[in-house]
Chimera marker file (.cmm) of the C-alpha trace (Angstrom):
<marker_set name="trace">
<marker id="1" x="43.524" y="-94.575" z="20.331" r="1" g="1" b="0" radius="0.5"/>
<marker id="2" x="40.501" y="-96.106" z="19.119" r="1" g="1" b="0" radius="0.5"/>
<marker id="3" x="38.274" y="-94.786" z="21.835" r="1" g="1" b="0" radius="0.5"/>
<marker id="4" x="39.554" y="-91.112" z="21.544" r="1" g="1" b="0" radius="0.5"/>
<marker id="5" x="39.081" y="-91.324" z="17.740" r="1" g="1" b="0" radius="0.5"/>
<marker id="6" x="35.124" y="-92.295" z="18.843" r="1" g="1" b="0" radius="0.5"/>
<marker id="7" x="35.338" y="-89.834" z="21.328" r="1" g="1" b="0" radius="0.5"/>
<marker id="8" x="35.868" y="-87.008" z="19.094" r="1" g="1" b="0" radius="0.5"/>
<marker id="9" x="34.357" y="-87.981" z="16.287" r="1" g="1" b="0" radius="0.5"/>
<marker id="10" x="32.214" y="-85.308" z="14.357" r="1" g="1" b="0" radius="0.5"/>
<marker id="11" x="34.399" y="-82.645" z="15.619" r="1" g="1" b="0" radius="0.5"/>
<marker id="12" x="36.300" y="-81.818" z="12.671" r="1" g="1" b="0" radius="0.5"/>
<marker id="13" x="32.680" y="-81.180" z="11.178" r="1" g="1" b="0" radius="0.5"/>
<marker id="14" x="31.677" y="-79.052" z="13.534" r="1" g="1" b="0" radius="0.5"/>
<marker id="15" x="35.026" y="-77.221" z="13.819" r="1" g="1" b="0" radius="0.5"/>
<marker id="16" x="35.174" y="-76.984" z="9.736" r="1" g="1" b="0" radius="0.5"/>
<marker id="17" x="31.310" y="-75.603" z="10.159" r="1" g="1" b="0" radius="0.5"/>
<marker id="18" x="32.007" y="-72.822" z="12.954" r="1" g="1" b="0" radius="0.5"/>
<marker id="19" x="35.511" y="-71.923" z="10.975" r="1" g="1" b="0" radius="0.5"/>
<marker id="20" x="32.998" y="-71.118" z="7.951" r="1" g="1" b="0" radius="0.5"/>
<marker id="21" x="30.752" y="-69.087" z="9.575" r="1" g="1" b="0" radius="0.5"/>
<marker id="22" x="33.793" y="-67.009" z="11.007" r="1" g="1" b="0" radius="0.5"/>
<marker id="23" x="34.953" y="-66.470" z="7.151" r="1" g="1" b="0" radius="0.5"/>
<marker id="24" x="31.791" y="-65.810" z="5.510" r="1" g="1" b="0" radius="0.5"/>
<marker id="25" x="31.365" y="-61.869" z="4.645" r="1" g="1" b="0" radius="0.5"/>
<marker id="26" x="28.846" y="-60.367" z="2.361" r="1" g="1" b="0" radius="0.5"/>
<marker id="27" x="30.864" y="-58.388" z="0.828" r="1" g="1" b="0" radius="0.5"/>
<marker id="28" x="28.987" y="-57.727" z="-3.076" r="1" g="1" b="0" radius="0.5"/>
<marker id="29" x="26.252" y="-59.972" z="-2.307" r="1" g="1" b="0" radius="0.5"/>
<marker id="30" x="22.758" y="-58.725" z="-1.136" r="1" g="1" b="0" radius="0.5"/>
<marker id="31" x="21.585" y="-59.580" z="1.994" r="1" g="1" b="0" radius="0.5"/>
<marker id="32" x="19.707" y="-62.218" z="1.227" r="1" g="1" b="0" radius="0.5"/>
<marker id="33" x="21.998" y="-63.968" z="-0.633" r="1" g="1" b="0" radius="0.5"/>
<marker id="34" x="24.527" y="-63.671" z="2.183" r="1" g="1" b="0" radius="0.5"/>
<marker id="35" x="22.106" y="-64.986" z="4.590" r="1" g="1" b="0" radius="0.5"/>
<marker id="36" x="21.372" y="-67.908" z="2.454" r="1" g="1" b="0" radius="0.5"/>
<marker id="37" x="24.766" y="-68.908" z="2.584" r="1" g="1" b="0" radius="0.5"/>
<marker id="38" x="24.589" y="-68.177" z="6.503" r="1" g="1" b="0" radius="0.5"/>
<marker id="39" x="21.833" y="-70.258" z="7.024" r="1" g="1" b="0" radius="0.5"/>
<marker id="40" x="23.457" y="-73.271" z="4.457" r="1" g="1" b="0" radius="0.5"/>
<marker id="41" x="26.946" y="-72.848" z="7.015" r="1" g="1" b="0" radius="0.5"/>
<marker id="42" x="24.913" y="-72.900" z="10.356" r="1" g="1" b="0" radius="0.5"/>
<marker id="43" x="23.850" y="-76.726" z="9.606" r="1" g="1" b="0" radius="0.5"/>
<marker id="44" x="25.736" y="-78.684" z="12.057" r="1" g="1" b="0" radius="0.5"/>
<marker id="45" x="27.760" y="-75.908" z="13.432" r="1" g="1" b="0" radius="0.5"/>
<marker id="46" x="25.718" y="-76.332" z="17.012" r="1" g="1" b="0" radius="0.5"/>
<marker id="47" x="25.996" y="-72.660" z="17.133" r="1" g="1" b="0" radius="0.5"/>
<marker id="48" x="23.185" y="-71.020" z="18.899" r="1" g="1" b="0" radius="0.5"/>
<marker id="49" x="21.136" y="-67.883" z="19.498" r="1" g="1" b="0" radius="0.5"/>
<marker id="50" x="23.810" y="-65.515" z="20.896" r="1" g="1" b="0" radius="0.5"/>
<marker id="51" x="26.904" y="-66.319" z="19.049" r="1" g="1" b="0" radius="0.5"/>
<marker id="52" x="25.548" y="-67.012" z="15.984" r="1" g="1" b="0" radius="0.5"/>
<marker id="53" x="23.735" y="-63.461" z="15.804" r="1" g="1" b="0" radius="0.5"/>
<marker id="54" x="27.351" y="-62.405" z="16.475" r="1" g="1" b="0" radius="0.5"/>
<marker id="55" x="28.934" y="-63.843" z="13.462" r="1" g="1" b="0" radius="0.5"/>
<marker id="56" x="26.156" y="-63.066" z="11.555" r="1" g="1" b="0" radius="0.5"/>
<marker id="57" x="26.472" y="-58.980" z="12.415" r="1" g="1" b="0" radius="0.5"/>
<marker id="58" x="29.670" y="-59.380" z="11.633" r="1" g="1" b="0" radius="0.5"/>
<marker id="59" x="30.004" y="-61.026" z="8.457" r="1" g="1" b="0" radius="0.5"/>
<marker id="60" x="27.021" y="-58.439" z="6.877" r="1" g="1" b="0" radius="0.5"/>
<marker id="61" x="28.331" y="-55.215" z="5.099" r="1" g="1" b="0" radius="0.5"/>
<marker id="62" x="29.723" y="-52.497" z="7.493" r="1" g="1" b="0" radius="0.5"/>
<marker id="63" x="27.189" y="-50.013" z="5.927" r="1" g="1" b="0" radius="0.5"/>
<marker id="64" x="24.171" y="-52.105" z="6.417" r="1" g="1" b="0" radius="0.5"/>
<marker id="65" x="25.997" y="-53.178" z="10.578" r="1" g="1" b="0" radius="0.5"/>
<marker id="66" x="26.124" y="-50.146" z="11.499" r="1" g="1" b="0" radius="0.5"/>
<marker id="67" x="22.319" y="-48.755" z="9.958" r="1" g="1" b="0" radius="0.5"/>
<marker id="68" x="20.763" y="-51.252" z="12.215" r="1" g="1" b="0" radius="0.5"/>
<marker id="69" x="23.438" y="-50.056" z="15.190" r="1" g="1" b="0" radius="0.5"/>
<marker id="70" x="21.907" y="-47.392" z="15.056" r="1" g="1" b="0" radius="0.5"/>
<marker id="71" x="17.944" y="-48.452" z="14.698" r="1" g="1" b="0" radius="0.5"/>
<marker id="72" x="18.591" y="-49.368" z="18.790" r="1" g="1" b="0" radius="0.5"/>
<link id1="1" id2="2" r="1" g="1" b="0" radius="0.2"/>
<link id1="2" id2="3" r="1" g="1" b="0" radius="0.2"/>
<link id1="3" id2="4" r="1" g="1" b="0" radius="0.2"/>
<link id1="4" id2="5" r="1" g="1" b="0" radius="0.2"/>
<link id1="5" id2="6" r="1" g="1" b="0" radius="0.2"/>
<link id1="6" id2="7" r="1" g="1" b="0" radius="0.2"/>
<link id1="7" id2="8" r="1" g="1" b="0" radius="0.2"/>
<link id1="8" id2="9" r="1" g="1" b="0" radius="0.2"/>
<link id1="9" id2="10" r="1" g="1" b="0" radius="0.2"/>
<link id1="10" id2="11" r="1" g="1" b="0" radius="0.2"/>
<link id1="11" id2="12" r="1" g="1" b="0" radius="0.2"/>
<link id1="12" id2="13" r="1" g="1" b="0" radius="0.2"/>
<link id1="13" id2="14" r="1" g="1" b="0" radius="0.2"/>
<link id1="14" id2="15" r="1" g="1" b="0" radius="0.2"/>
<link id1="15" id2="16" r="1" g="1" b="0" radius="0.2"/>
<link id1="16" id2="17" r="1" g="1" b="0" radius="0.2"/>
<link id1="17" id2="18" r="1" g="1" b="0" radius="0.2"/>
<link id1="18" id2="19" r="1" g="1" b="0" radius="0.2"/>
<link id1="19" id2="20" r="1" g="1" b="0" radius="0.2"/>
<link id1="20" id2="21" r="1" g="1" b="0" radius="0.2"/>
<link id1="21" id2="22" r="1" g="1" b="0" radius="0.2"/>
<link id1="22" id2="23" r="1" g="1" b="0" radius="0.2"/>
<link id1="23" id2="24" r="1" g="1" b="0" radius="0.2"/>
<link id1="24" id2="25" r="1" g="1" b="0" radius="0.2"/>
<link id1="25" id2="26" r="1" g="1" b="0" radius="0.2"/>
<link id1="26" id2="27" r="1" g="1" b="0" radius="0.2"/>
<link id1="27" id2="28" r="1" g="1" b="0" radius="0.2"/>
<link id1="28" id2="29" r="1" g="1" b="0" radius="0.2"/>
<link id1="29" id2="30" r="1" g="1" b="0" radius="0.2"/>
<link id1="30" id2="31" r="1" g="1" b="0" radius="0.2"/>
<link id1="31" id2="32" r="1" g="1" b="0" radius="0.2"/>
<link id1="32" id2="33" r="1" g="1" b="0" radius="0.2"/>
<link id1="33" id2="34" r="1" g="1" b="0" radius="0.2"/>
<link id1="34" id2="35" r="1" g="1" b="0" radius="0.2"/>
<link id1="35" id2="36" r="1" g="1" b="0" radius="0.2"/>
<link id1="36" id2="37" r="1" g="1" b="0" radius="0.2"/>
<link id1="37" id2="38" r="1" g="1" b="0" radius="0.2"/>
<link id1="38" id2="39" r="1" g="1" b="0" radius="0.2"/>
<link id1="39" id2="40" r="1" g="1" b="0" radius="0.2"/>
<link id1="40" id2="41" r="1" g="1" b="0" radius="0.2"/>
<link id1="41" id2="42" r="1" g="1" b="0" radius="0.2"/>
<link id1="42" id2="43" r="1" g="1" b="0" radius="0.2"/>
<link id1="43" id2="44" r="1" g="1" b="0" radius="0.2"/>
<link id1="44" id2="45" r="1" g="1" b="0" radius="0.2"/>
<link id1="45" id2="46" r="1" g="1" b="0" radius="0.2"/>
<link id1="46" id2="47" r="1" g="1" b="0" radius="0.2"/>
<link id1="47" id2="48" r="1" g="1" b="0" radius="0.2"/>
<link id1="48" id2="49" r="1" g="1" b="0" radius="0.2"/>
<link id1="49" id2="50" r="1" g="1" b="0" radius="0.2"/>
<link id1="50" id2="51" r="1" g="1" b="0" radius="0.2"/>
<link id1="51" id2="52" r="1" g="1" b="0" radius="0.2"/>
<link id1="52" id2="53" r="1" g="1" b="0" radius="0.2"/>
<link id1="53" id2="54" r="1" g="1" b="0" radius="0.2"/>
<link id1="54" id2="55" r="1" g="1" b="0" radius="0.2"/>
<link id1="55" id2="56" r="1" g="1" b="0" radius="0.2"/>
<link id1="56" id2="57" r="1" g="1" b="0" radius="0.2"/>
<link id1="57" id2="58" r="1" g="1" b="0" radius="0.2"/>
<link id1="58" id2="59" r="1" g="1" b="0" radius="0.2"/>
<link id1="59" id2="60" r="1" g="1" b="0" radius="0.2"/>
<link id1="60" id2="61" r="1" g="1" b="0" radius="0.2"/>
<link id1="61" id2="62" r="1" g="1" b="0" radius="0.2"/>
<link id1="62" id2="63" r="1" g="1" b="0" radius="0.2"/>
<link id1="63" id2="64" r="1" g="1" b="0" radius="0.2"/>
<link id1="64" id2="65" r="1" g="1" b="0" radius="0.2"/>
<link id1="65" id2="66" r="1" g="1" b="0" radius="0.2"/>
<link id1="66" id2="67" r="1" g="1" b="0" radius="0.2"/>
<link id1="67" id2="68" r="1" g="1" b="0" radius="0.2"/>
<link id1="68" id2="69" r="1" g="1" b="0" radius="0.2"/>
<link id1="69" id2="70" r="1" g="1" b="0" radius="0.2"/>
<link id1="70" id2="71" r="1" g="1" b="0" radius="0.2"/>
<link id1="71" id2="72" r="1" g="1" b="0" radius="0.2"/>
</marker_set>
């Protein structure tokens, strides 16, 4: 029991980080605000490049998601 407990440990702060950035939305906050609170949630997630531009289009306001859509 011991070993698994070593084995896994820091998991539950990684899971707890990555379960954050799936919650976060910017909802009434400007952009930069909500991407403060991005980049303060990323911190030991061990997200990366890919996936974390994911959560991060979608936790930013639909209006502003689907302006830059359309910039492509």
């Amino acid at each position: 029991m011991i070993e698994i407990r070593k084995e896994f440990k820091g998991g539950d702060k990684e899971s707890t980080k990555v379960a954050e950035l799936k919650r976060l939305e910017q909802g009434e906050k400007t952009i930069e605000e909500f991407f403060q609170e991005f980049r303060r949630a990323v911190r030991g997630s061990r997200y990366k490049e890919h996936p974390l531009i994911e959560e991060f289009k979608w936790g930013i306001n639909v209006k502003i998601r689907r302006k830059l859509m359309e910039t492509k």
